[in-house]
KEVOBA-598322 format. One line per field, with one value per residue (C-alpha): residue number from 1; residue in one letter; x, y, z. Coordinates in nm, 4 decimals. Each point is the difference from the previous one (the first is absolute). Layout:
N
seq [NUM_...] $
type [A_...] $
u [X_...] $
v [Y_...] $
w [Z_...] $
END
This chain:
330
seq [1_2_3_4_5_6_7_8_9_10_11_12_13_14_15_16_17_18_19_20_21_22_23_24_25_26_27_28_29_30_31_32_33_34_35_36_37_38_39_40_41_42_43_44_45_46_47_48_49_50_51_52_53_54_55_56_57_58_59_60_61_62_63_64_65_66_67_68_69_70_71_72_73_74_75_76_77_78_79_80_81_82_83_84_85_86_87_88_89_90_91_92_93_94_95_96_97_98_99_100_101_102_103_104_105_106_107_108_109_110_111_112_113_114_115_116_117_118_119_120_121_122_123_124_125_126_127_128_129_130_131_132_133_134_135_136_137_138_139_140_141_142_143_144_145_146_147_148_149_150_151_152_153_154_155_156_157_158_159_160_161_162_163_164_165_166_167_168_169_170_171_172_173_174_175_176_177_178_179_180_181_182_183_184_185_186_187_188_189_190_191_192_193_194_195_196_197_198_199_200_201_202_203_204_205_206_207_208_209_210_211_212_213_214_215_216_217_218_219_220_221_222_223_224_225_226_227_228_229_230_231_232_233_234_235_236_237_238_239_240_241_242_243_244_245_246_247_248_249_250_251_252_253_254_255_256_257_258_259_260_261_262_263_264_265_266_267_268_269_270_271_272_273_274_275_276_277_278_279_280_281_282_283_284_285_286_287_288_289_290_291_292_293_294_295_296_297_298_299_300_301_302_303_304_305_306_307_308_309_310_311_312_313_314_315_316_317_318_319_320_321_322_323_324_325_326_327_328_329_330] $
type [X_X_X_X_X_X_X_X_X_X_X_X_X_X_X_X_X_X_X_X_X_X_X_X_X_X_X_X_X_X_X_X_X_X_X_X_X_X_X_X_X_X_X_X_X_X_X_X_X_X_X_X_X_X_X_X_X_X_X_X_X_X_X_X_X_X_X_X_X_X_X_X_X_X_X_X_X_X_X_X_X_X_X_X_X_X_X_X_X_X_X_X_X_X_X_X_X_X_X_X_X_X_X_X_X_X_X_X_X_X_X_X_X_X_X_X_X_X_X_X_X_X_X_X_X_X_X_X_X_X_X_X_X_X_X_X_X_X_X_X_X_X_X_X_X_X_X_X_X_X_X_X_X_X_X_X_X_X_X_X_X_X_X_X_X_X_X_X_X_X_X_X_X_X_X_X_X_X_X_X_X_X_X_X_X_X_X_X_X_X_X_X_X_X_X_X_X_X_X_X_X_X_X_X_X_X_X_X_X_X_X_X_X_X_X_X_X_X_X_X_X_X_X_X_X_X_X_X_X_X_X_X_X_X_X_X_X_X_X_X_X_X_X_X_X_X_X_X_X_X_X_X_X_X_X_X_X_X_X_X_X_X_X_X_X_X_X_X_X_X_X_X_X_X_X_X_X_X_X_X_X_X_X_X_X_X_X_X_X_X_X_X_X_X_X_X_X_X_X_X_X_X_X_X_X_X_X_X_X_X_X_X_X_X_X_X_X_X_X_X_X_X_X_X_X_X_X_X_X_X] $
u [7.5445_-0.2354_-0.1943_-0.1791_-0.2135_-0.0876_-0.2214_0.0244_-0.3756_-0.1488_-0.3506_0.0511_-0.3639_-0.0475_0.3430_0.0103_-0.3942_0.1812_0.3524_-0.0063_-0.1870_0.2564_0.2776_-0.1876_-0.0230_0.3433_0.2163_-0.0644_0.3724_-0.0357_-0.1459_-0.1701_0.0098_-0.2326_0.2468_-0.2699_0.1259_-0.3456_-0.2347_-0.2768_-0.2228_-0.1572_0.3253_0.0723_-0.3323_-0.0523_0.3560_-0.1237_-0.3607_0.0763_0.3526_0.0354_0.3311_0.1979_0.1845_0.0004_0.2179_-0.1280_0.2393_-0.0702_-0.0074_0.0435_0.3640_-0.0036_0.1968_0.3304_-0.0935_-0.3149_0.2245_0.2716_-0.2701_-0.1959_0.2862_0.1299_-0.3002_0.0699_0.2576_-0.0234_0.3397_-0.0619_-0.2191_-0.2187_-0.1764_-0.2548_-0.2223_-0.3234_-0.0760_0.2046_-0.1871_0.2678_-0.0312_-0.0026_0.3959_0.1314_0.1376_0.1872_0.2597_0.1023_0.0076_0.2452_0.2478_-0.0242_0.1112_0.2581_0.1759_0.0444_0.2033_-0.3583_-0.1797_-0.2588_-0.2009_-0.2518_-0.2639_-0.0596_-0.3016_-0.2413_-0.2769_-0.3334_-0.1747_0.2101_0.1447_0.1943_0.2136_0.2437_-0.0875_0.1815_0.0760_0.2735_-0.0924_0.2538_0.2622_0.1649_0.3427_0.1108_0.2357_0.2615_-0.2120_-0.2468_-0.2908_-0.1668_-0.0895_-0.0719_-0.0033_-0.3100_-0.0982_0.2926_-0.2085_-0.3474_0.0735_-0.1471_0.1139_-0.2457_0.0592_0.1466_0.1906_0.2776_0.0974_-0.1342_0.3717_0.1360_0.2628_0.1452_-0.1503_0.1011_-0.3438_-0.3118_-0.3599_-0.1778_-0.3230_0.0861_0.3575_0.1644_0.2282_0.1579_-0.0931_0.3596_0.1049_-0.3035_0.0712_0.3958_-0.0829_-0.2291_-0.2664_-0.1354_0.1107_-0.3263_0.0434_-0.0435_-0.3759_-0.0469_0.1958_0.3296_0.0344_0.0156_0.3083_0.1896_-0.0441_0.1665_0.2569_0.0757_-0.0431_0.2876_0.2195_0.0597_0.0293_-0.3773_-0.1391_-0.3085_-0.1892_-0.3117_-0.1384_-0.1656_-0.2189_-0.2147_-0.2727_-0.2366_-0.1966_-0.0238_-0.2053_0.1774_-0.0602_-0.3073_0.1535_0.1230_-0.0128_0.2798_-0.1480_-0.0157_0.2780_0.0587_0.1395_0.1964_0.1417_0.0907_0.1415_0.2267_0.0846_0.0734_0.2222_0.2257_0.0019_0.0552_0.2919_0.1471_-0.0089_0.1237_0.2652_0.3869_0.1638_0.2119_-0.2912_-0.2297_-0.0447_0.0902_-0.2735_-0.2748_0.1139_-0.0884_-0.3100_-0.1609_0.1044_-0.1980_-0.3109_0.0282_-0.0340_-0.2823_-0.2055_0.0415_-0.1762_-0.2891_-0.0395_-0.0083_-0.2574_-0.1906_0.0343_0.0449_-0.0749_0.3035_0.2115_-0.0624_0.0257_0.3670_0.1107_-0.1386_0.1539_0.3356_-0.0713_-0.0558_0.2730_0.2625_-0.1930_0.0528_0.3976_0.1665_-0.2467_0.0607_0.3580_-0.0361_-0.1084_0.2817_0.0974_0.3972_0.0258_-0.1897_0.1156_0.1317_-0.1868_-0.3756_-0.1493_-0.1051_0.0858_0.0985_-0.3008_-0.3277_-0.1207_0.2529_-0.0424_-0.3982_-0.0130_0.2871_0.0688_-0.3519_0.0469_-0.3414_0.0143_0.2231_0.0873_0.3431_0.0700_0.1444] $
v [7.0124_0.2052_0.2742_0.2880_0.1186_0.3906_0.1734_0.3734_0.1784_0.3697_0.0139_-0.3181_-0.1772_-0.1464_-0.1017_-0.1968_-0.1779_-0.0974_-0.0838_-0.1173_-0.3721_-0.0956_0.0812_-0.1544_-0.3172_-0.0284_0.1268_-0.2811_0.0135_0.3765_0.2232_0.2461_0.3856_0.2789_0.3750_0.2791_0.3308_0.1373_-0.0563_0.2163_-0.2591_-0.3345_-0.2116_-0.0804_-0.0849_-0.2257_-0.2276_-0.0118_-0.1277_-0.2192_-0.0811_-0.0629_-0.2196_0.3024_0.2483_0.3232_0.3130_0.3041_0.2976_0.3808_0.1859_-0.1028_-0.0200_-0.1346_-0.2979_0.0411_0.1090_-0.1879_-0.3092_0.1173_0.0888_-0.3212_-0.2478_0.1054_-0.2468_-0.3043_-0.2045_-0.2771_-0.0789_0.0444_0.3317_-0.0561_0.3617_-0.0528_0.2915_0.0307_-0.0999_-0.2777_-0.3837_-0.2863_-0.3275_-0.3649_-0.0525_0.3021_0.0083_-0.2835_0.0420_0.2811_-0.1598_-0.2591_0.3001_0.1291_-0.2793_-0.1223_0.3389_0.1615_0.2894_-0.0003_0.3266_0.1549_-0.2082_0.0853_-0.2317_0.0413_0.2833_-0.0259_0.2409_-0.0777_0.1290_-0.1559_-0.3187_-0.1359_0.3432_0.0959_0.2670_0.3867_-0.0007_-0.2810_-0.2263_-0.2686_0.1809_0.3239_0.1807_0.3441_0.1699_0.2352_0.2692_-0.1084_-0.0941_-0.3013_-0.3052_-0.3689_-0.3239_0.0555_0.3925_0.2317_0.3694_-0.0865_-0.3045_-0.3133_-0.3779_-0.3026_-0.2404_-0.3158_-0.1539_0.2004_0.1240_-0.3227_0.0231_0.0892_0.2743_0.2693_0.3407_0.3529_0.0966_-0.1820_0.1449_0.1473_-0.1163_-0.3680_0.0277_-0.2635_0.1103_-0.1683_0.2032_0.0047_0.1701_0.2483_0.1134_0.0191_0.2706_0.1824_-0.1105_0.2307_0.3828_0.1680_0.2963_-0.1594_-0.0346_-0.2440_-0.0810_-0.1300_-0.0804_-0.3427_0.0874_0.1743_-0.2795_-0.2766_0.2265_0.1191_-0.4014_-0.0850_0.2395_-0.2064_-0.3279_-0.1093_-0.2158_0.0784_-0.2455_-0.0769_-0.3253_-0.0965_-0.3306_0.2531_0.1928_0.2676_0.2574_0.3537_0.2621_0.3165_0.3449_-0.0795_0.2362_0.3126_-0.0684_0.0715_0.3122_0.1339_0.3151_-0.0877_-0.3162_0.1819_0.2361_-0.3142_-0.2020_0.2553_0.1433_-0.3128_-0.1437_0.3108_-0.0469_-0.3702_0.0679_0.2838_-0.2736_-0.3098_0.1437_-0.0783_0.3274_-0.0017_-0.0130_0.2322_0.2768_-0.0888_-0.2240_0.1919_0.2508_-0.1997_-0.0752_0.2885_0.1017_-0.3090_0.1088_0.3188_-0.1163_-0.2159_0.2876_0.1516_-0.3237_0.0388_0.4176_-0.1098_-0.2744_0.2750_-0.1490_0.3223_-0.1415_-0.2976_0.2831_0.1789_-0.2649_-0.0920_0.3384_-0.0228_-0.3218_0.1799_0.3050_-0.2323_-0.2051_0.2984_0.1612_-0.3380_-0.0477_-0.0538_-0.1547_-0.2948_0.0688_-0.1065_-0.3118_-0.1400_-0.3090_-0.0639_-0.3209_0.0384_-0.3179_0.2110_-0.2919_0.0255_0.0439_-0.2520_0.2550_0.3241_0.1277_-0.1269_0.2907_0.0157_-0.3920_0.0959_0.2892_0.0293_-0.3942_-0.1194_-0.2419_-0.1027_-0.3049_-0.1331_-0.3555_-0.0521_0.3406_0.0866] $
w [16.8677_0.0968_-0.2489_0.0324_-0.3290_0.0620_-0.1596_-0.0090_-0.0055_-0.1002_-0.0529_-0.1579_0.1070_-0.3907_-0.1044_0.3556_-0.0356_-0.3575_0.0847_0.3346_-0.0547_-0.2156_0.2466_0.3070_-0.2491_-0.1099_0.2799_0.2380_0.1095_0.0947_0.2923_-0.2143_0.1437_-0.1244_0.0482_-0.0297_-0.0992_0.2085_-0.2805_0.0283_-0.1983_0.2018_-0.1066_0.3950_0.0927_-0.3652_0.0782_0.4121_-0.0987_-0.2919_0.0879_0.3227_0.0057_-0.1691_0.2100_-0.0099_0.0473_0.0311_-0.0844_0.1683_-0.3904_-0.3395_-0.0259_-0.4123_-0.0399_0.1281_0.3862_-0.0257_-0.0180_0.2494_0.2594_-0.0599_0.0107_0.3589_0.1646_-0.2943_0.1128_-0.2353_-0.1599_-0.3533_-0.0964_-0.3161_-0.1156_-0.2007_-0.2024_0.0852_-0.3693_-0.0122_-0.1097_0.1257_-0.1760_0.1967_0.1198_-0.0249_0.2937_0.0242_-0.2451_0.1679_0.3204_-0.1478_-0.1390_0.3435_0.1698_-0.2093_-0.0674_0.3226_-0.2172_-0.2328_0.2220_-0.2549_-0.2596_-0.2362_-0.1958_-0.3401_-0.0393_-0.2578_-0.0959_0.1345_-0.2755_-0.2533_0.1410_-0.2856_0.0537_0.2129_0.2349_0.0058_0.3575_0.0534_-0.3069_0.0121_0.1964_0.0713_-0.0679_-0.1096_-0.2878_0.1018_0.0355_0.2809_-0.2604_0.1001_-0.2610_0.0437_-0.1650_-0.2202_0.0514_-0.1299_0.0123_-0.1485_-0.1926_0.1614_-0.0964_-0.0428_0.2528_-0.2044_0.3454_-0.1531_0.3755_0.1837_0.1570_0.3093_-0.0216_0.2307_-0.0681_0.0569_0.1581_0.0713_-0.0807_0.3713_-0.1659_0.1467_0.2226_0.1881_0.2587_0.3057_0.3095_0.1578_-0.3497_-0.0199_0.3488_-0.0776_-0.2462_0.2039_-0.2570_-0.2510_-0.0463_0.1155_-0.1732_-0.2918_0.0692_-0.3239_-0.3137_-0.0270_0.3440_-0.0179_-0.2975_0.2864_0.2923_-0.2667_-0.1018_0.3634_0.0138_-0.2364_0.1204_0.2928_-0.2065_0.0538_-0.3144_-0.1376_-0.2546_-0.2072_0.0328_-0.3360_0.1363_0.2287_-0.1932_0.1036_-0.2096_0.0857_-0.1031_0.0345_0.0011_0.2501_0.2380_-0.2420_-0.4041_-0.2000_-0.1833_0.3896_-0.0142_0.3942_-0.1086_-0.2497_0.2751_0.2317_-0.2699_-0.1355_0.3894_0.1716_-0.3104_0.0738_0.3658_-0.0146_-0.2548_0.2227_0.2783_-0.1207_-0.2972_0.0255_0.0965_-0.3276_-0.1865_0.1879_-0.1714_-0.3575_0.0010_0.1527_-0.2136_-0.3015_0.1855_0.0321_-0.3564_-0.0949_0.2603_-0.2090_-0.3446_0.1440_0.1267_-0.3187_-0.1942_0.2560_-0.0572_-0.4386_0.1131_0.1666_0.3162_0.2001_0.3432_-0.0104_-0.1631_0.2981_0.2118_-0.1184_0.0258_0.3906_0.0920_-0.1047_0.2240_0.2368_-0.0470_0.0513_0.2871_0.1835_-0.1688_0.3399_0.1889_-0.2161_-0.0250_0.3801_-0.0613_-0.2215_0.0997_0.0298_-0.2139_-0.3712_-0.2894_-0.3234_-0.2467_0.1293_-0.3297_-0.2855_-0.2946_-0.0125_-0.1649_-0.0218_-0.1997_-0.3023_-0.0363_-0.0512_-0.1535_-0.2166_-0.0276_-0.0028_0.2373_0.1597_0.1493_0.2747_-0.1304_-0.1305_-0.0317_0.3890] $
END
């Protein structure tokens, strides 16, 4: 089977002198693929001169995560699609284990390893952790991350399981299925998109899953930090639109009702923490959100599962409940 490990590139020079040896060293199954978002830094000249054996794709603009990818993967024609963060350290047979799902589970079409935090590696890292899914409400949580709580790793989620969604810091995908669903929603830009490809995934009966015997360790927030309003904006934006997508029709508009009741009540925690700027930036991703309404609308799918969430809310189990921790309690 054969594998391509992409790695998607923005004025990304350091992160790929420190990342990229330990790829080159453990991905011996792989053709390894350098997708620059036209860096304005030396990053293409550094991976030509002291990489020569990696290939690379040069895109026209930067296109953020979601186009970069989808422009990028049109010349890889590998069968299995690996995209890998630019600050992403991959650990001696990683790959493998994933290979093996692959090939035994021909319904298995999006896998994620479990993530831990480079700068903290007996912890689970925020973005993916040990595996993805969503409560009722489109807010996104994983085995060992639910909001800003973070779980020790103790092999507690050394499993493998099937997952709602699967982290777009490291994302396996079979080609065939990436190309089905027209990859990535580009208007997305980053965020969330990866949430939206597995749920447009699992709409049509494609299994996603986290493999818990393949480790890497991710920075995160190399690219935009969480205390960034942009990201604020995108997060809260593309949650609405990937909701407004991927919904059951009987339970459209209730639920993104509640929603953006819930987005509201959030921005009003950030304006008593003083944070003005992610106030403002919730109240623009709603703007946003209705000024694009039927655009989206448009690209409802006709078959959406009623039961795609692991509880109904994710928010009243921490905040009001006090649950913190994923283990034995969903």
């Amino acid at each position: 089977m054969k594998i391509a490990v992409v790695i998607l590139n923005w004025n990304g020079q350091k992160l790929l002198e420190q990342f990229l040896p330990s790829i080159i060293e453990f991905s011996q199954e792989a053709t390894i693929y350098v997708a620059d978002n036209a860096s304005t830094d030396a990053s293409v000249s550094f991976v030509k001169t002291h990489f020569p054996t990696i290939k690379i794709i040069e895109n026209k603009g930067n296109f953020g995560y979601a186009k970069g990818y989808n422009e990028a993967l049109q010349e890889v024609e590998e069968e299995i699609y690996a995209l890998v963060n630019s600050d992403i350290e991959v650990t001696e047979n990683w790959l493998q284990p994933i290979i093996t799902l692959f090939e035994n589970e021909p319904e298995t079409s999006i896998i994620q390893p479990k993530i831990l935090d480079f700068k903290n590696k007996e912890y689970f890292e925020y973005a993916g952790a040990g595996g993805g899914f969503i409560d009722k409400y489109g807010f996104p949580f994983c085995r060992g991350r639910i909001f800003d709580t973070i779980e020790k790793d103790n092999g507690q989620y050394n499993d493998t399981i099937e997952i709602f969604w699967a982290s777009g810091a490291c994302f396996f995908i079979r080609k065939d299925v990436f190309r089905e669903l027209n990859g990535f929603d580009a208007s997305f830009f980053a965020h969330q998109e990866e949430i939206d490809l597995c749920w447009r995934a699992f709409n049509k009966g494609y299994i996603a899953k986290y493999c818990g015997e393949s480790t890497v360790y991710h920075v995160g927030g190399a690219t935009l930090n969480t205390e960034n309003p942009k990201k604020t904006f995108l997060n809260f934006r593309n949650s609405l639109w990937m909701m407004l997508k991927n919904l059951p029709t009987n339970q459209l508009f209730t639920t993104l009702f509640i929603r953006l009741s819930l987005d509201g009540i959030a921005g009003i925690r950030f304006l008593t923490q003083g944070k003005l700027k992610h106030f403002w930036a919730v109240l623009e991703s709603h703007f946003y959100f209705y000024y694009s309404l039927f655009k989206f609308l448009g690209k409802r799918d006709i078959n959406q599962f009623e039961k795609y969430y692991k509880t109904k809310s994710i928010v009243y189990s921490y905040f009001i409940k006090n649950i913190k921790i994923f283990t034995n309690n969903f």
